[in-house]
SEKOLVO-36008 format. One record per residue: x, y, z of N, C-alpha, C, O, CB in turn. Coordinates in steps of 0.2 Angstrom, whole numbers, plus 5000, padded with zeros to 4 digits. Atoms other than C-alpha are relative to their C-alpha. Glycine has a CB too. Example, Ala and Ser with C-alpha at 12.3 -4.5 7.8 and 13.67 -1.06 7.14 Angstrom:
// SEKOLVO-36008
500449945000506249785039500450065000500950055003499550005006 499649944999506849955036499650055003499950115004500250024993 
//
This chain:
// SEKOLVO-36008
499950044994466047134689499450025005499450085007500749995003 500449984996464647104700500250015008500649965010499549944999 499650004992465147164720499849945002499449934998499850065006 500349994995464847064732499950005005500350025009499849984999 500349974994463547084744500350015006500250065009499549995001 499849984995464547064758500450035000500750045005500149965003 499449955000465747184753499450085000499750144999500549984991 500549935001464147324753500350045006500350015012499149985000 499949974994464647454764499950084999500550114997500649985001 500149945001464047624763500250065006499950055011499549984997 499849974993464647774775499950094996500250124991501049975004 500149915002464047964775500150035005499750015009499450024997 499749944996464748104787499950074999499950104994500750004999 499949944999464448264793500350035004500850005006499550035000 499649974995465048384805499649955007500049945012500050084999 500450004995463648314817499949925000500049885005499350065000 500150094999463348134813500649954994501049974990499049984997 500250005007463647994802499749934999499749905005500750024995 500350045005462847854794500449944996500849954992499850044995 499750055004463347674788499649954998499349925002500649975003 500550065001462247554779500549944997501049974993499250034994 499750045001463047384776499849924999499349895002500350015004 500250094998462947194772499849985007500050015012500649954999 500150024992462247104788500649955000500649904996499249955002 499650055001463847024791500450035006500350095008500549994992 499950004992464647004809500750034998500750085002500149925004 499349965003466547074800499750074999499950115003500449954990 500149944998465547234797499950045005500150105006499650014998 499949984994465147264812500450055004500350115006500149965002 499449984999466847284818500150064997500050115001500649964998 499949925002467147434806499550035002499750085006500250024992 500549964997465647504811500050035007499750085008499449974999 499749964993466247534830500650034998500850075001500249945007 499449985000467847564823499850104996500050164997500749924995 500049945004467147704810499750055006499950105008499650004992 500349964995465847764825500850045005501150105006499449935004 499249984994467547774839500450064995500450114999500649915002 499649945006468547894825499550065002499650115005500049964989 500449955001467147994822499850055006499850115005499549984998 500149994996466748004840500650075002500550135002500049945004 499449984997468448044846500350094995500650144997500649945000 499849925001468748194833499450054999499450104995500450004992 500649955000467048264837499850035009499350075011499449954996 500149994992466948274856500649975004500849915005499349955003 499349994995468448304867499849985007499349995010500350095001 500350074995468448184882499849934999499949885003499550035004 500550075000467448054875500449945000500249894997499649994994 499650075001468847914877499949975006500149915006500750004997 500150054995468247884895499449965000499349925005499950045006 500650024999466447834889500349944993500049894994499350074998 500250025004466947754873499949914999499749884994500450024997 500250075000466947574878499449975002499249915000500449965003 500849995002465147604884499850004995499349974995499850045000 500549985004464647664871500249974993499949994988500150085000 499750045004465747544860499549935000499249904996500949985002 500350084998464947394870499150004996498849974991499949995011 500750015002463047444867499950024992499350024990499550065005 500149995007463247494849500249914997499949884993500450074996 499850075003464247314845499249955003499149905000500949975004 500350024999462647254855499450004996499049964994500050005005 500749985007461347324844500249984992499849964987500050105000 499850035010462147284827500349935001500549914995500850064995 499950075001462547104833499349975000499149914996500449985005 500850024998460747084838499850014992499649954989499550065007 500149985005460347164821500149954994499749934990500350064999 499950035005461347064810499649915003499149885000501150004999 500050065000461146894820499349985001499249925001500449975005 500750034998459246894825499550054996499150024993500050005011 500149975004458547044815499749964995499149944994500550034998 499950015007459246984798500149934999500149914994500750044997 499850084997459546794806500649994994500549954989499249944999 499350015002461346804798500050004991500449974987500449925005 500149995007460746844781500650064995500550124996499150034999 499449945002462246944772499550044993499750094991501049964997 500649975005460746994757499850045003499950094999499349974998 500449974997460047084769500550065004500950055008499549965004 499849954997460647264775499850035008499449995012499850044997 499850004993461047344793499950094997500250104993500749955003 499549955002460947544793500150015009499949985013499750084996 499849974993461747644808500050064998500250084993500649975004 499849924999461747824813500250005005500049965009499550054999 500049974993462447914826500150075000500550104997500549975003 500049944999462148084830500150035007499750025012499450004997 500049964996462848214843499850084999500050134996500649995002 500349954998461848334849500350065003500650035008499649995002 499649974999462648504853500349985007500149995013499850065000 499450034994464148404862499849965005500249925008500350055003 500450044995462848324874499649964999499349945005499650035003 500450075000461848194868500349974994500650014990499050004999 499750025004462348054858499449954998499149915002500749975001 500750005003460748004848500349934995500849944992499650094996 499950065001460947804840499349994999498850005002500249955005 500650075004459747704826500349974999500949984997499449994994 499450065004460147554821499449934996499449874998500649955007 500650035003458747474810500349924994500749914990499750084996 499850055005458847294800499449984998498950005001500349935004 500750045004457547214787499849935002499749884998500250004992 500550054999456847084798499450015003499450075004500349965005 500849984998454947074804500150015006499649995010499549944999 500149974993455447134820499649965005499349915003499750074999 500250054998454947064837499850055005499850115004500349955001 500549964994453947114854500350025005500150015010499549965005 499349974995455447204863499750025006500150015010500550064998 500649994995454147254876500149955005500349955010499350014996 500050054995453847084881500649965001500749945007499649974999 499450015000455547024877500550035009500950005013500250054993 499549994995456347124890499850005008500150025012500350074999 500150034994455447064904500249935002500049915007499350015002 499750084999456246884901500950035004501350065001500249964990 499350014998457646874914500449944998500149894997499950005007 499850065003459146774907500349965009500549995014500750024991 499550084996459946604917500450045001500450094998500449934997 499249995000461646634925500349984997500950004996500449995004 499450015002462246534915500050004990500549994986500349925005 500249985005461346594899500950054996501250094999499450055003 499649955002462846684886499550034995499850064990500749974996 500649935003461346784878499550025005499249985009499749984994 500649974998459946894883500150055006499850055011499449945001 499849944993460847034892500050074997500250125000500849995004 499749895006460847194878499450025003499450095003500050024988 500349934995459447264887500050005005499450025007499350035000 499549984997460347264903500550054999500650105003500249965000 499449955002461747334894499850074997500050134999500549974994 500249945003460947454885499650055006499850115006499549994993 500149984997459947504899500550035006500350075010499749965000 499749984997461547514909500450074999500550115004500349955001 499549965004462547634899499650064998499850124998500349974995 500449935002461147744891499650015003499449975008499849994994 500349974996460047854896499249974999498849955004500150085000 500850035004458347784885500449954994501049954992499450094995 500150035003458247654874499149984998498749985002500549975002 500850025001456547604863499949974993500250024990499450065001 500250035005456147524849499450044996499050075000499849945002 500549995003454947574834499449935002499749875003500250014992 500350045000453347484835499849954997499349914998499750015001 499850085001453847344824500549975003500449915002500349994993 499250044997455547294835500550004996500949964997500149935003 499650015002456547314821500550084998500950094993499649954996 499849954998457247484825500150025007499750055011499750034998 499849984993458247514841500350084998500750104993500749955003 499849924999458447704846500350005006500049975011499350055000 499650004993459747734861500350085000500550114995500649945001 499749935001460247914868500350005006500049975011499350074998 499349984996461747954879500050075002499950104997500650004996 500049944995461848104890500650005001500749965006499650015006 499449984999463648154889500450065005501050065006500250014993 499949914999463748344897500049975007500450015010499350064997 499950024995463648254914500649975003500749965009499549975002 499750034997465148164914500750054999500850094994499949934999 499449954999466848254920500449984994500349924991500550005008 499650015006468048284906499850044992500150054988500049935000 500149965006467148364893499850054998499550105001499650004997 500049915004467248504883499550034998499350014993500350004993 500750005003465748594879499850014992499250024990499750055004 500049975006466148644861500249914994500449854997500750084999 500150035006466148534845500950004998501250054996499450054996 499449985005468148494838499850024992500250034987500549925000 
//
C-alpha cells in the first residue's frame, strides 16, 4: 500500500535539537508546535513562560511555509529544525520547496487595520531576537535569546 502523502511525517531528536520534515498540510503544523513545545519543555527548565512566543512565531513560519511557500500543495514538503544552544539560544529553520520571494522588500509593506494577514514579521520581529531569510526567501532562520529572561535554569534537563 502506497502512504499517503499527507500522512508524510518525518521527526528526528537529539539531545540538543530536533527536526521534522512533513507534508505541507495545515493539520501538520499543529503537531509540529505540539512535538517542538514537548521537546522544549523537557530540554530547558523555565521555558513555559516563553512558550507561546515562541509557539506563536513558529506556527507563523510554518503557516506562511505551507500556505504561500508550498501554495497549499500537500506534494510538497515543509522541514523544521530547532535547535538550543547551551540553554541560551533557540536557533529555528523552516524551509519549504517554493521559488521563494523578496522578504527584503516584503517587509517594508505595512498591512491595513483591518488587513487579517501580513503581520509575521512584526511577530517575529516582536518575540525574536533576529530573523532573515536565505537569499531565495524560501528559508526562514529565527534565533531567541532565552538566558535573559528570569526563571531559567542555566543547565540542559
Amino acid at each position: 500500500m502506497i502512504p499517503d502523502d499527507k500522512s508524510i511525517f518525518d521527526v528526528f531528536q537529539t539531545k540538543d535539537s530536533i527536526r521534522c520534515s512533513f507534508a505541507s498540510t495545515f493539520e501538520n503544523i499543529d503537531d509540529v508546535c505540539h512535538r517542538a513545545s514537548q521537546f522544549l519543555q523537557s530540554r530547558v527548565g523555565g521555558i513555559d513562560k516563553s512558550l507561546f512566543a515562541i509557539n506563536l512565531v513558529i506556527r507563523e513560519g510554518l503557516t506562511n511555509a505551507v500556505r504561500h511557500g508550498n501554495a497549499g500543495d500537500s506534494q510538497k514538503n515543509v522541514k523544521f529544525s530547532l535547535m538550543v544552544e547551551n540553554c541560551r539560544i533557540i536557533k529555528i529553520a523552516i524551509e519549504d520547496q517554493g521559488d521563494g520571494f523578496d522578504w527584503r522588500k516584503q517587509q517594508t509593506i505595512k498591512p491595513c487595520d483591518g488587513d487579517d494577514h501580513g503581520r509575521g514579521f512584526l511577530i517575529m520581529a516582536t518575540y525574536f531576537k533576529r530573523y532573515t531569510y536565505n537569499e531565495k526567501g524560501n528559508i526562514l532562520y529565527l534565533e531567541k535569546d532565552i538566558s535573559k529572561q528570569s526563571g531559567y535554569e542555566s543547565e540542559m534537563k
